[in-house]
N, C-alpha and C positions, 0 to 999 in steps of 0.2 A: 272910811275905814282905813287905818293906817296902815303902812305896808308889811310892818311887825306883825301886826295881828293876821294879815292875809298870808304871810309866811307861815306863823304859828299853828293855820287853819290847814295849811295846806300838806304840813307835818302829819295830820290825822287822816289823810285821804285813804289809803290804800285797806281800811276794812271793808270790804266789798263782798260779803257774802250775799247769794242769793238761794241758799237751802231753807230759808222760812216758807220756799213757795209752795212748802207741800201744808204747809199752816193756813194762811189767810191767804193763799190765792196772788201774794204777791211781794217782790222786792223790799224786804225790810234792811237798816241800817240803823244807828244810832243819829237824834237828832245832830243835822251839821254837818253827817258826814254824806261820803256822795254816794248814789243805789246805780249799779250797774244794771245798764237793759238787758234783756236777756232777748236775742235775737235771733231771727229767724227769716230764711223765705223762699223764692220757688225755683225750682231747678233751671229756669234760664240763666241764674245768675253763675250758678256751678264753673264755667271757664272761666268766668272773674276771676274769681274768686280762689280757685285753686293755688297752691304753694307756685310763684312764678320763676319762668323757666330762666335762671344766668344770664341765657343770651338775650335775654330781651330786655339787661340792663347795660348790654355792649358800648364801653367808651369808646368814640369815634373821636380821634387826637389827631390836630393838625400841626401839634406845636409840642415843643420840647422844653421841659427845666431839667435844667442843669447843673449841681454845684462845679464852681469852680476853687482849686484848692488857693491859697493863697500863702506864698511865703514872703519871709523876709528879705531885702534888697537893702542896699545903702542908703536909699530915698523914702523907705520905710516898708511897704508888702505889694506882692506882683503877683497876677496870675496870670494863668493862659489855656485859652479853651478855640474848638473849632467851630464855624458857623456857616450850612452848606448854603450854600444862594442858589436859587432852584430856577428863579424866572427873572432873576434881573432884581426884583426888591428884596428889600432885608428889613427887616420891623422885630425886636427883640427888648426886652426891658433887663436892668440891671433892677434885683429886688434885696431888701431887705434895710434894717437901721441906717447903714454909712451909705444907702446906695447911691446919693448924692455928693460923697466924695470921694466916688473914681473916677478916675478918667480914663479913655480908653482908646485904644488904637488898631484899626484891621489893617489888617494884610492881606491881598488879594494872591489868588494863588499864580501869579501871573508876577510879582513882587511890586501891587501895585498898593500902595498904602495912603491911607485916610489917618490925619496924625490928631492929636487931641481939638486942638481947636476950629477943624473943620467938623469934627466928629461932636462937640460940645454944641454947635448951632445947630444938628439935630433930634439934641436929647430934651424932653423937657417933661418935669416932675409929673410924676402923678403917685399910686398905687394901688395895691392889690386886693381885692377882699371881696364880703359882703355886710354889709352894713357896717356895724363897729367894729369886727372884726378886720384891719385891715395893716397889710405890711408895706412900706416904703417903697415906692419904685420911682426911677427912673426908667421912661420909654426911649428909643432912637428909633428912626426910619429913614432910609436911604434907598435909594431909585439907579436905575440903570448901571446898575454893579454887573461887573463878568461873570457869569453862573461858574460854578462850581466853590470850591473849598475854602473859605476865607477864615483867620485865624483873628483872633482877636485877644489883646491885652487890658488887664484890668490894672492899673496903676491907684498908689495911694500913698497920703503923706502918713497916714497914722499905720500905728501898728495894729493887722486886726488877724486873731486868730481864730475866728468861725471862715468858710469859705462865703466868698461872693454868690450869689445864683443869678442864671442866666435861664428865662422866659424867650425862647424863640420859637415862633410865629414862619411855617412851611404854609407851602402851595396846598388849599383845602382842595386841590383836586387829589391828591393823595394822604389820605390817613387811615394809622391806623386805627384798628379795631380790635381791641382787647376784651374781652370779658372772663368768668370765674368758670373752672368745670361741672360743679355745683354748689349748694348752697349750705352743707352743715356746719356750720360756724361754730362747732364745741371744740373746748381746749383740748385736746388730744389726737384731731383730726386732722387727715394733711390735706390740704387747698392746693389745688391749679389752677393757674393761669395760664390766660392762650393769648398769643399775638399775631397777628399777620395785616398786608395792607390792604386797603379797599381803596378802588375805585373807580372812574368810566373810561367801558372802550372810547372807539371813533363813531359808534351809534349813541351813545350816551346811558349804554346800559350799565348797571352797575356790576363788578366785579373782585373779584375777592382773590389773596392766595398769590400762588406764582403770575394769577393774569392780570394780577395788578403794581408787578413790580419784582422788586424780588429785596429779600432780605439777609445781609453778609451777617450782622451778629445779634443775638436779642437774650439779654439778661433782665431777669427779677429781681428786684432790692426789695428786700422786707424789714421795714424797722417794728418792732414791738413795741409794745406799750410801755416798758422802761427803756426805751433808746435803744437799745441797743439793734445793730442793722447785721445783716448777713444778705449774700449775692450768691445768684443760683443761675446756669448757664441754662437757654432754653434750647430746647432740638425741636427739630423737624423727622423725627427718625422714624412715627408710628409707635413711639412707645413713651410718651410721655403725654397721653389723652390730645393728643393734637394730630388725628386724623391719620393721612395713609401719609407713608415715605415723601418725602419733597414737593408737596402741594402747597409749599409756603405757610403754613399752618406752624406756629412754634409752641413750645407747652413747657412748662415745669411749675412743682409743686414743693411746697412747706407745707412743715407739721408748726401747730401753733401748741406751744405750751403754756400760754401767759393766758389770762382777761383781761380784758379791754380792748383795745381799737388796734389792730394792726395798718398799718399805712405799707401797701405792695407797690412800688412803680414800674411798671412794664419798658425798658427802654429799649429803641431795635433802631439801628444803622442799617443802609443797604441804598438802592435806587430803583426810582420812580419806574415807572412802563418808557418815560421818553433817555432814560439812561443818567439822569439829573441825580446827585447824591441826596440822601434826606435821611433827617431825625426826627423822631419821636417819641415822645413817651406819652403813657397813658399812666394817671394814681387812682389806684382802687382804696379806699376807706373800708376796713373789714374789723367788727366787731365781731368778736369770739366770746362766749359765755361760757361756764359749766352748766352741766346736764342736773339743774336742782329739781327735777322731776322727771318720773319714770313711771310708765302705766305697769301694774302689774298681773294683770289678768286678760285674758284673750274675749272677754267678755262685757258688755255691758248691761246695765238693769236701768230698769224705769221703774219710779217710784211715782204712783197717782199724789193730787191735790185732795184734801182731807175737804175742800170746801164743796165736791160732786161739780165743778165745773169741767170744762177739755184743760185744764192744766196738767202737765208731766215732765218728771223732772229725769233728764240721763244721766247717770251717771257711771261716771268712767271709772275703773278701781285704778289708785295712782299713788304711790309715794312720794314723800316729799323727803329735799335733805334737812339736815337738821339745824335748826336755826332758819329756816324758809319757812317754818308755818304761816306766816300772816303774811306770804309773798301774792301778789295775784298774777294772773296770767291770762294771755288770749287764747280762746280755744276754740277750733271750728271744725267741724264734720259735717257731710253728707248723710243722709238718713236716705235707706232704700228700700224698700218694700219688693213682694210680687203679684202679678197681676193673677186673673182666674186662669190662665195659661201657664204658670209656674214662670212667666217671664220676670225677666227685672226690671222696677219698676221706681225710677228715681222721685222721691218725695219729698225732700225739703234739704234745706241747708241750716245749721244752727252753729251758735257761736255766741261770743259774747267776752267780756273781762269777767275772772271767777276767782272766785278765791278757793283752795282744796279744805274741804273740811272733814276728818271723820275717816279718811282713807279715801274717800273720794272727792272728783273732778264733775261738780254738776250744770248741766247743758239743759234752762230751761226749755221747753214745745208746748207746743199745742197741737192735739193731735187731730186739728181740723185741717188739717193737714195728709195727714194719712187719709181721710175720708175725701177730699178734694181731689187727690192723684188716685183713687178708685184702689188703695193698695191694701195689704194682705199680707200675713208673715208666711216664712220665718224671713226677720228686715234685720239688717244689718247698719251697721258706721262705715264708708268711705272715705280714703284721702284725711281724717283724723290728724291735727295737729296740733299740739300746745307749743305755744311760743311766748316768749319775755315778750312782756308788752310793750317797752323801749322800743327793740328793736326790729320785732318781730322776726328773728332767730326761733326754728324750730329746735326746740328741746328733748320731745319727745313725739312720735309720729307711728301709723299705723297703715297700711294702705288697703285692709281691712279688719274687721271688730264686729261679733254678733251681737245681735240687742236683743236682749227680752223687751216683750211688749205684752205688757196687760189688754183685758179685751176692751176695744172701743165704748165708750161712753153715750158719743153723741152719735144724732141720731140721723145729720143732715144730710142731704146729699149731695154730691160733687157740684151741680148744675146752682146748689143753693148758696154755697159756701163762696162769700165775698171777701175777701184779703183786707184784714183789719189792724188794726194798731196794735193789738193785741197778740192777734197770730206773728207779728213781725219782731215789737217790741217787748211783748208782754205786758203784765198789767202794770200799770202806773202803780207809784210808792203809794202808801195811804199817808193824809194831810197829816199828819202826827208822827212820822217818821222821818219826813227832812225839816229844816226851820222853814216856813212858809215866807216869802217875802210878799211884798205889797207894792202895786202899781207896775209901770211899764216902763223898758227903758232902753235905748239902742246903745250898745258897748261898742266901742270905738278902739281896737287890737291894733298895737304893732307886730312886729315880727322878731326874728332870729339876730340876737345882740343889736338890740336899738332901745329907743323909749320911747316916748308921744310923737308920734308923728302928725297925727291927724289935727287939720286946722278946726277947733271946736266952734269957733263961731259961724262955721260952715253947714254945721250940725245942730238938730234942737233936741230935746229931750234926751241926752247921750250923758253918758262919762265915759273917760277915758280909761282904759286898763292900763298900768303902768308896771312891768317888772325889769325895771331900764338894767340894760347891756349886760345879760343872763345867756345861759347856753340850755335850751330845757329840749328834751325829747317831746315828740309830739303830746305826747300822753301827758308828761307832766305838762306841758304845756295846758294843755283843754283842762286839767282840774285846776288848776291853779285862776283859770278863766270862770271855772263852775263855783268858785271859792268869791271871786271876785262880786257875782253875779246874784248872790246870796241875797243880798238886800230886796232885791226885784224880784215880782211873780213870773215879769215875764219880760225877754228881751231879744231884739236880734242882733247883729254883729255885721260891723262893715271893718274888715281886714286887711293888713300887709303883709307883703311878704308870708313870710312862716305862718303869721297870723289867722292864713284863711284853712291852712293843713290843720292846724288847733283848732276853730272852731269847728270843722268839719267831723273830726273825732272824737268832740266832746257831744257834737250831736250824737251821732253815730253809737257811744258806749255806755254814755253816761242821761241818766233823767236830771235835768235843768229846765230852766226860762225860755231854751231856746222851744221845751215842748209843748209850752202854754201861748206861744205868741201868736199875732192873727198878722197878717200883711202877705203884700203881695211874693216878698223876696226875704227869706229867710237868713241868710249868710251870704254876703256879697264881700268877693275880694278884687285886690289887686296886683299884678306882679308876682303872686304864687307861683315857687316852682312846684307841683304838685306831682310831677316826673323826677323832678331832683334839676342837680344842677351839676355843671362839670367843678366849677370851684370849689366845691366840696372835698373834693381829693387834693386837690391842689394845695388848696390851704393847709389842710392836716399833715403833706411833704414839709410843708415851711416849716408851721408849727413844729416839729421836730428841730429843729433849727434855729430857731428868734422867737417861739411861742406864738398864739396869732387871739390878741385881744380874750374870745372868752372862750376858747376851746373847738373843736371839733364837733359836728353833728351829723353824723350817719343817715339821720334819718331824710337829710338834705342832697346825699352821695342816689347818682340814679339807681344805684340797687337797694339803698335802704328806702327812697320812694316808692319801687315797685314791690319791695315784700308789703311797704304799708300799706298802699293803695290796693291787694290783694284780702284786706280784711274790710272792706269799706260796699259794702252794697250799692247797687245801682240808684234805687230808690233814695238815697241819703243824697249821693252823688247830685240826682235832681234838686237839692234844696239849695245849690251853690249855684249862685250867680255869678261869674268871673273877666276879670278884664286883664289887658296885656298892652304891653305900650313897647315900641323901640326908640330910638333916635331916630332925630331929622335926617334926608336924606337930600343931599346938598347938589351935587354935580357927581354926574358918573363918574369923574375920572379923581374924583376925592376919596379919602379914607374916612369915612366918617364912623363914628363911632357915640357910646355913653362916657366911657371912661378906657382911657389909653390902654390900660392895662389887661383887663379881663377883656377885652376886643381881640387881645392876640389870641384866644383860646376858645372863646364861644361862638356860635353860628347866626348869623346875620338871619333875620332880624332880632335882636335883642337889647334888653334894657339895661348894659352892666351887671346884670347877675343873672336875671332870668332870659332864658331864651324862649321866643316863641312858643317853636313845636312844644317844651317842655313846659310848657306851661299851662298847658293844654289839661283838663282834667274830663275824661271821657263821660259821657252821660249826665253832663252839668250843661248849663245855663252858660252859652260863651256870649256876652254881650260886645263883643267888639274889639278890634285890636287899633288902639292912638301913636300914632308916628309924632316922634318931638318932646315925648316924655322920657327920662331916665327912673332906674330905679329908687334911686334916693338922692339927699341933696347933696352938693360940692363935685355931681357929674355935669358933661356940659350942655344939657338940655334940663327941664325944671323936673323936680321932683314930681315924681305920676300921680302921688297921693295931696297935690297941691291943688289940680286941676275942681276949679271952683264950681264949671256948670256938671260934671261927672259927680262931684261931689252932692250937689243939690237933687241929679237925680236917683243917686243912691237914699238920699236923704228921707226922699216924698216915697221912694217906693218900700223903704226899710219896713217889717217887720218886727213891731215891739210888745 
């Protein structure tokens, strides 16, 4: 299939209704296009699954970027910036196009100076990114320098009028921790941010606030989504959502009036607990949407299956803006019942991608469900949220909503009622509704701005997905795969990078090959950040600046991974098998690293983009973590997706 025709294909995705369910009992579409599941399942999953709390996508920054301005001199452009030395070493990268034709000079606060060409035998190229996405750097690193305030110059023969940036690289025994006050991302709404330091006494507990240091100044830079920047001074005063008076806690907030991606950098000056000067910043990545939907009634209804099976369909009464009709959306609620006590009695969770049709927002069930949790009305919606399926930015939310409920159908009883494909997923499309493909086949996924990675003669039975050096949001990522997959009845997936967050939520939303397949291992990846990643922010700072390859992606920022991974069931989560690799680890008293650059910024152990912990994807299949691998190629260990005997046994155990 050519790649025209998979673009073409992938133009028609987004009709996703599922109101025929009250007709034949099940997901209709036009042939070709894709049938949304309509899902569901059991109240353990409920803390999952919940809208997630800001802080628990807290940037933890050990390292500072910094523009540095750059003027004119007789020898062509000069700048000058400071750089604290905390423990003796200094490790900082000069980024961007010219970053290989500065040269530079520190000055020790002691008026001890290192002049360019002692300074040039420690610099040596690399740079910054993830995957294709990547901007020029020059590294340096130098040892046993005097602690405290060291000044450094940026010299240059050409005339350059963007500023230089400076990546430096602090003691990870203190950083900060920045995160968001909360989470409504509509144009109109004003955001905080909070900064303060963390981290261990003399027992090695962790600690936060004034007892981890103390901080002299800490401002917010928000650039918007057409460039333009503005600076907001942060307090500690108890009046700017950053807690009680002087507990090192800082806060300030912006109102967003634009769509699109705001880029916030948290920057804060001050010293450590041992009295050592330090910099920081943290970059949040914050997409803001308009509110293109609003529920308009304080009520829900259920509307029975015409076919006398347990199908039901909720629906939410909701307007849409205009020009959004054929927009779809994620939607998820709680379903509660009560018990023969009048108690409360929680029954299921449903969700799903929908399209609004008609005035309303419908959330297939199955009301064997009600009958398994022993429940009883009057039942209500909790915790209720529509979110853009990008982002998964709540749009419109509830924290409760009463339901009409028709009287029960069936007839079973809780002790009988086994947890099926149907209660979860709902009913499969019928053969005549999507294009049926034929035979079996294992898809072979890159990831986030790349192309083929995967060594295909490593692989049997496979093709390769190719959408080379694109920037896609998860979602459009997974249909753009459910497009690709078309040909095949049935297929599993061994992924990179981004690759395995896309097959995961094409499983997860969309009926594909991936639901026909038999094998041990349904979607195996590798090097997924499925937490996010810290470079995600980083990058989208630049990109303001030099642009970075193929754009920014939110959904790779650790708060855009933790709203996603908030719509993702346990049960799906089971069908991923995942692996994680770092660099070699050479002699303790080495730096060792993937790639020079994102080293200064990410937490050991990591592979140049992903980091371990983060990589981590709860309630999956962790098959192992390989030391010696890098993320991708041209880091200085081999590519992880090269590894021939991990490949053979992804191969034998794949699912097609």
């Amino acid at each position: 299939m050519s790649k025209h025709y998979q673009t073409k294909l992938a133009g028609r995705v987004l009709a996703t209704s599922i109101v025929a369910v009250l007709g034949a009992g099940g997901a209709t579409a036009a042939i070709g296009q894709i049938v949304p599941k309509q899902l569901a399942g059991p109240p353990s999953d409920f803390s999952a699954m919940r809208a997630p709390d800001p802080v628990n996508a807290t940037i933890y920054s050990h390292s500072a970027l910094v523009p540095v301005a750059m003027f004119a001199s007789k020898a062509g452009t000069r700048g000058q910036s400071n750089l604290p030395v905390e423990n003796g070493m200094l490790r900082f990268a000069v980024l961007g196009p010219d970053s290989a034709s500065f040269e530079i000079q520190l000055n020790g606060p002691r008026g001890q100076k290192l002049r360019g060409s002692d300074a040039a035998k420690a610099g040596a190229s690399s740079s910054f990114g993830v995957d294709g996405a990547q901007v020029p750097a020059r590294v340096y690193g130098f040892q046993n320098l005097a602690k405290g305030t060291w000044s450094i110059e940026l010299r240059s023969k050409a005339r350059h009028s963007e500023p230089g940036f400076l990546l430096i690289e602090g003691d990870e025994r203190t950083e900060l921790a920045s995160y968001a006050t909360h989470s409504r991302q509509l144009v109109g709404e004003t955001l905080g941010l909070t900064a303060q330091l963390a981290a261990s006494d003399t027992q090695g507990e962790g600690v936060l606030g004034a007892a981890a240091g103390h901080i002299d100044r800490a401002t917010l830079k928000v650039t918007g989504p057409d460039g333009q920047a503005a600076d907001y001074p942060m307090f500690d005063d108890g009046q700017h959502a950053d807690g009680a008076a002087g507990d090192g806690l800082f806060g300030a907030a912006f109102k967003a009036t634009q769509v699109g991606n705001h880029v916030a950098q948290v920057l804060i000056e001050g010293e450590d607990g041992a009295g050592n000067r330090i910099l920081r910043t943290a970059e949040h990545l914050l997409p803001f949407m308009e509110p293109t939907i609003a529920m308009t009634s304080a009520q829900a209804t259920t509307l029975r299956s015409k076919s006398g099976d347990t199908r039901l369909m909720i629906e939410i009464p909701v307007s849409v803006a205009k020009g959004k009709g054929n927009s779809h959306y994620h939607g998820y609620a709680e379903v509660w019942g009560r018990n023969a006590d009048g108690a409360a009695v929680p029954v299921a969770w449903v969700g799903g991608m929908v399209t609004p049709q008609n005035g309303h927002l419908g959330l297939g069930f199955d009301e064997r469900w009600i009958a398994k949790a022993n429940a009883q009305g009057p039942y209500e919606l909790r915790n209720l949220r529509i979110e853009d399926p990008d982002n998964f930015i709540s749009l419109a939310s509830a924290s409760r909503m009463e339901l009409a409920m028709p009287a029960l159908r069936t007839r079973a009883k809780a002790a009988d009622i086994v947890i099926d494909e149907e209660m979860t997923m709902g009913p499969r499309p019928a053969q005549d509704v999507m294009a049926k493909g034929t035979g079996t086949r294992l898809l072979l996924v890159h990831g986030y701005c790349s192309g083929g990675v995967w060594p295909a003669s490593q692989f049997t039975g496979d093709s390769s997905f190719l959408d080379k050096n694109q920037n896609r949001s998860h979602d459009a990522f997974a249909r753009l795969i459910k497009t690709f997959g078309t040909p095949w009845n049935s297929y599993g997936i061994v992924a990179h990078s981004q690759g395995g967050a896309a097959a995961l939520h094409l499983y997860t939303y969309y009926w594909s090959g991936l639901d026909n397949a038999t094998g041990s291992r349904l979607i195996q990846s590798v090097g997924t950040p499925y937490q996010g990643t810290n470079l995600a922010g980083i990058l989208a700072t630049l990109g303001n600046w030099f642009g970075v390859g193929c754009g920014t992606n939110a959904n790779l920022s650790y708060s855009g991974a933790s709203s996603w991974l908030a719509g993702i069931p346990t049960s799906n989560r089971a069908k991923v098998n995942y692996y994680t690799t770092a660099f070699k680890t050479t002699k303790w008293w080495v730096n060792d690293y993937c790639n020079a650059a994102t080293d200064l910024v990410l937490s050991d152990p990591e592979d140049g983009t992903t980091e371990k912990a983060y990589g981590q994807l709860p309630g999956a299949v962790n098959r192992g973590h390989t030391s010696g691998q890098c993320h991708t190629s041209g880091m200085r260990d081999p590519a992880q997706y090269l590894d021939s005997s991990r490949n053979a046994t992804m191969n034998a155990n794949a699912a097609r």
